[in-house]
N, C-alpha and C positions, 0 to 999 in steps of 0.2 A: 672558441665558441662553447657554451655553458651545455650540456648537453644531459648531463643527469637526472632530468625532469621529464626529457622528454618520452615520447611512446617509442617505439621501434615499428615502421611501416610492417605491413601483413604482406605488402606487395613485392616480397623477396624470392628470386629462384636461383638460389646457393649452385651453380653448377660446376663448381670448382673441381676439380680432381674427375672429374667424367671427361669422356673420350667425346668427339663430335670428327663428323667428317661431312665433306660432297662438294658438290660442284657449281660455280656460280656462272650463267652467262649474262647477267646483269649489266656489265661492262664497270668502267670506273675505275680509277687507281685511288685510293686511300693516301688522305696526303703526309699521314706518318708514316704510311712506309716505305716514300719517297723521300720522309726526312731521314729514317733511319739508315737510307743508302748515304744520300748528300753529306752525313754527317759520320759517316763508319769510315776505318782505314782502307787504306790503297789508292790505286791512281784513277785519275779519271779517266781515263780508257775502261778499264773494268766497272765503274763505277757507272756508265753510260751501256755497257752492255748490260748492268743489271737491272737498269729502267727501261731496254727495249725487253728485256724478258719479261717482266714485268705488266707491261703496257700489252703485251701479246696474251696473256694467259688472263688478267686479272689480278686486279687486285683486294678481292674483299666488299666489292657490292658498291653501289652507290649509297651512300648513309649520310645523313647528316650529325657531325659531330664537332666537338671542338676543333677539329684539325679536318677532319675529312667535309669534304660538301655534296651538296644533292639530294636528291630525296629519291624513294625507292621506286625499283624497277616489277617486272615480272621473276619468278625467279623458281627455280624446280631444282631438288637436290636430292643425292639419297641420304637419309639423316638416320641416327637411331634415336631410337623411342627415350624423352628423360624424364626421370620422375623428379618432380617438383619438389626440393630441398629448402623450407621455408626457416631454416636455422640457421645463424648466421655464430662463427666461432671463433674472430679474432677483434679484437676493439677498432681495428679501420674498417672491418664489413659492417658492428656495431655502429658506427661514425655514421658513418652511409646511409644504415637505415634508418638512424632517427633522422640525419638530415632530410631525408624523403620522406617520413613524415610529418616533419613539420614543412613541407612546399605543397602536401597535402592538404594542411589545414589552410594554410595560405590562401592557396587556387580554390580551394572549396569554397571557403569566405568570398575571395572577389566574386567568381562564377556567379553567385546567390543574392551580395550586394549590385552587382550590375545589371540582374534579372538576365542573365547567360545562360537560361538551362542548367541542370547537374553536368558536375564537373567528373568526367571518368580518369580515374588515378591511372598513372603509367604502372607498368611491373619493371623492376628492375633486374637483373640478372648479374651473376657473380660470374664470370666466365675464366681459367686459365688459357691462355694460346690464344685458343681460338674457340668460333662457337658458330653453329649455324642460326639463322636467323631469317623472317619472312623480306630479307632485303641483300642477302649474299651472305657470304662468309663471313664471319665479323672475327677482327685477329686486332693481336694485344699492340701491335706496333701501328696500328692507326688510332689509337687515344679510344676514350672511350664515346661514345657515338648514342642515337637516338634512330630506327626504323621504326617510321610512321606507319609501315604496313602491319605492323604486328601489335603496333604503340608500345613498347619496349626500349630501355634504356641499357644499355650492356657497359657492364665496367671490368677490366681485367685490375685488380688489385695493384699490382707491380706498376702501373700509374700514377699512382701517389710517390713512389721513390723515386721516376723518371721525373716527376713533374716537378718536386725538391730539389735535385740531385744534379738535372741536365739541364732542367729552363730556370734552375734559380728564384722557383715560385714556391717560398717553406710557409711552412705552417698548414694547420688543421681547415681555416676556411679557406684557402687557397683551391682543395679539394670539395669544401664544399659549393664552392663560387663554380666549378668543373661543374658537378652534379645539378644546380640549379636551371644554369643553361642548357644542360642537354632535357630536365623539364619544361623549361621555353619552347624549344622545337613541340613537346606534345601539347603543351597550349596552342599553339600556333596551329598545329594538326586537328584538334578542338573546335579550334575558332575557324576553320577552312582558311586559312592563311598559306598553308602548304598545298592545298589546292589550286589556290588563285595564281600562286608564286609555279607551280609548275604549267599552268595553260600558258602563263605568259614569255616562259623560257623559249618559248615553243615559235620556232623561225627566227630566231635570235642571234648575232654574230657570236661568237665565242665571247667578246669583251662586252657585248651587252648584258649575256645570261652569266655571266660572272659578278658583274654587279647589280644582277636582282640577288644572287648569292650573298653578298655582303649584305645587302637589304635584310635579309633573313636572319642572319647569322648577328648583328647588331641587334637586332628587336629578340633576340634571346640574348642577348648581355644585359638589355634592359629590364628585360623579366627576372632575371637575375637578380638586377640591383631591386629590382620592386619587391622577390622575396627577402632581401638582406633589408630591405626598411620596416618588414612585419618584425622579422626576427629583432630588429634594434627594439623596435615597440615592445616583444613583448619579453625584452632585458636579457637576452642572450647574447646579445653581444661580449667579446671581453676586449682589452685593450692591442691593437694593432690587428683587429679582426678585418677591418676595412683595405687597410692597406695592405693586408695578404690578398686577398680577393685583386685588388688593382693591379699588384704585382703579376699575380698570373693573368690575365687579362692582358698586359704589358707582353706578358712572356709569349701571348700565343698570336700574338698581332702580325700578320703578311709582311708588314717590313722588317719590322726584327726576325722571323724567321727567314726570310729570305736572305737580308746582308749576310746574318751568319753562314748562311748554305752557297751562296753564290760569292758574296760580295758585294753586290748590290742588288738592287731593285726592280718591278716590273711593275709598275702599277695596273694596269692590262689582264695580269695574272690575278688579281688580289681575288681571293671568294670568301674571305673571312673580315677585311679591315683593316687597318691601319692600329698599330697599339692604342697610338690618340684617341682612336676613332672608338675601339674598343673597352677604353678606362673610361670614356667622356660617357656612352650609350651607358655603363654599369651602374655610373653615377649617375647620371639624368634619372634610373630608376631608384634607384639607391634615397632620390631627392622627393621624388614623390610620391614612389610607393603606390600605383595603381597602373592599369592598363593604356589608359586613356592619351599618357603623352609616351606612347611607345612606337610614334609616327615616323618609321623609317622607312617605308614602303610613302610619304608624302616628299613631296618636293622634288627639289634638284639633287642629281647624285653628289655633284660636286659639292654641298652645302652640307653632308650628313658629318 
């Protein structure tokens, strides 16, 4: 992606290298860091006591993110006090924050063309480890994530190496196709889509409010692909910019992570999608670049 024209977002909080602590009773396990057990050495005995410890204490808040699903709970922690670091020091936080805003200029545009009210830009945050947040602890082994309590996007750097490196998703918009989506969830959060989406979880078996989750988590792939069709318009694209984007999309899809962690499949469990499902929704936005056929909350589930 062409990026040396662009501005660098204002809406940066660098908290890299600062201390965070507290305590989440939110509930929820993070579902990377359930991959980073499924996928670390040792036996599965140990590997199955480390997801009942896990499942016992917490894991990180309910968040919704590339990997993680849900949306935020109540949440009281003791935090220390951070001062807001709007400098950003290496060319991937660089990366980052021009990509943010240019989804900026993006969501501003539509919001405006659709007569949507002003659009309120996310903040984004730089975090190592871990970080606290108005939705739980937020940690670097559940991917990087989106609380709509706070409207804040949190990314721990070392994400872009995992997301190369371990899911086989390289390249520069690979990471920015990550970053867009988790802008989706604050559109969604904008549009009260994340409100509608939590009343209706509500009395729900486990496999139904699973897939209002994919519901959600699709209609941000599409928001995705609709900011990658500004960006093609306004000639930032470069060559195989598309197909890194599908690739991770691919890479973070409920059946491909699952074969690799299990062996097979659950469809029951999915809260994220099907790779298919999740290349098909990037593209559909990708095709037409606006809000309007982002209809994944219509229809039959089986048809998305």
């Amino acid at each position: 992606m062409k990026i040396d024209d662009l501005r660098k977002s204002s809406n940066i909080d660098d908290r890299r290298g600062q201390q965070s602590y507290g305590s989440s009773r939110a509930g929820g396990m993070g579902g990377g860091a359930l991959l980073s057990i499924l996928f670390s050495r040792g036996s599965w005995k140990m590997k199955l006591f480390m997801i009942i410890i896990l499942l016992m204490f917490g894991g990180g808040g309910a968040l919704s993110g590339i990997f993680t699903g849900g949306t935020s709970q109540s949440y009281q922690s003791n935090q220390i006090t951070q001062k807001k670091n709007t400098n950003v020091s290496d060319a991937d936080a660089e990366f980052v924050s021009k990509v943010l805003g240019s989804t900026e200029d993006y969501w501003n545009k539509q919001f405006k063309e659709e007569g949507m009210g002003d659009y309120t830009e996310p903040e984004l945050v730089f975090y190592s480890g871990q970080t606290t947040t108005a939705c739980g602890v937020g940690q670097a082994a559940s991917g990087p994530f989106y609380c709509p309590a706070d409207e804040k996007i949190y990314l721990d750097l070392s994400f872009y190496d995992e997301l190369s490196n371990r899911y086989g998703a390289k390249g520069d918009f690979a990471l920015a196709y990550v970053i867009a989506h988790e802008v989706g969830h604050h559109v969604q959060n904008e549009l009260g889509t994340m409100a509608e989406y939590t009343k209706a979880r509500r009395g729900k078996s486990e496999a139904e409010a699973n897939q209002l989750n994919v519901r959600l988590e699709l209609q941000a792939d599409y928001y995705a692909g609709a900011w990658a069709n500004y960006v093609k318009d306004e000639g930032l694209l470069e060559k195989g910019d598309v197909q890194e984007a599908m690739q991770a999309a691919h890479a973070v899809g409920d059946d491909t992570l699952q074969e690799e962690a299990y062996g097979r499949v659950v469809p029951d469990s999915f809260t994220h999608g099907t790779s298919e499902q999740r290349q098909r929704w990037f593209d559909k936005g990708y095709q037409y670049g606006d809000i309007s056929h982002g209809t994944t909350f219509q229809g039959s589930y089986n048809d998305l």
